[in-house]
C-alpha positions, 0 to 999 in steps of 0.5 A, a space after each residue: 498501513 493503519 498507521 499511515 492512515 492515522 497519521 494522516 488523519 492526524 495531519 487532517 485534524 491539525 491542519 482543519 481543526 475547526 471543520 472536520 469535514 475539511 480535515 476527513 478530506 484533507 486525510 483522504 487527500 494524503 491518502 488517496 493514491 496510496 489506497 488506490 494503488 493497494 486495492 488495485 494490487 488487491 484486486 489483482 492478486 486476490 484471485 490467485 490466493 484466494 480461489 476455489 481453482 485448481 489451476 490459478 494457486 499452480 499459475 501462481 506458485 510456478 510464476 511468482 517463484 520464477 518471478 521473485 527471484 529477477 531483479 526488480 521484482 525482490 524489491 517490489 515485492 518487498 516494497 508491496 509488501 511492506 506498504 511503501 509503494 508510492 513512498 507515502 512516508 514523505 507525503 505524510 511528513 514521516 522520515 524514512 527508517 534507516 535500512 538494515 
């Protein structure tokens, strides 16, 4: 995701590099949904990663391993995980890596 961000950063300067204030915006316009998305999944995971309980790592461990294994759930999880949610490639003018 850092590399996104510079990317975006990038294109901010390139395209405003007589104002940076318009070119920090124009970055946080690439990026805006994509953080936003990724806080959120933050917000919502965190505690069951990261949590003095007792109860929400077994929640956890018992649901997602359930969870993982019903399709979409693989590539949605493989797609959080990779950062590529809300397909911010495109957006930031990048080309898709070939699939493997």
């Amino acid at each position: 995701m850092a590399l996104l961000d510079a990317r975006a950063l990038y294109l901010g300067l390139r395209d405003h590099p007589e104002d940076v204030q318009r070119a920090v915006a124009h970055y946080a316009r690439l990026r805006c949904w994509h953080v936003r998305l990724y806080q959120a999944l933050s917000a919502m995971f965190t505690p069951f990663y990261q949590s003095d309980s007792l109860v929400l790592p077994v929640i956890r461990d018992v649901l997602v391993s359930a969870i993982a294994r019903v399709p979409p759930a693989p590539q949605f999880l493989a797609a959080m995980v990779a950062g590529s949610l809300l397909s911010p490639v495109r957006k930031l003018g990048l080309k898709k890596p070939p699939r493997l």
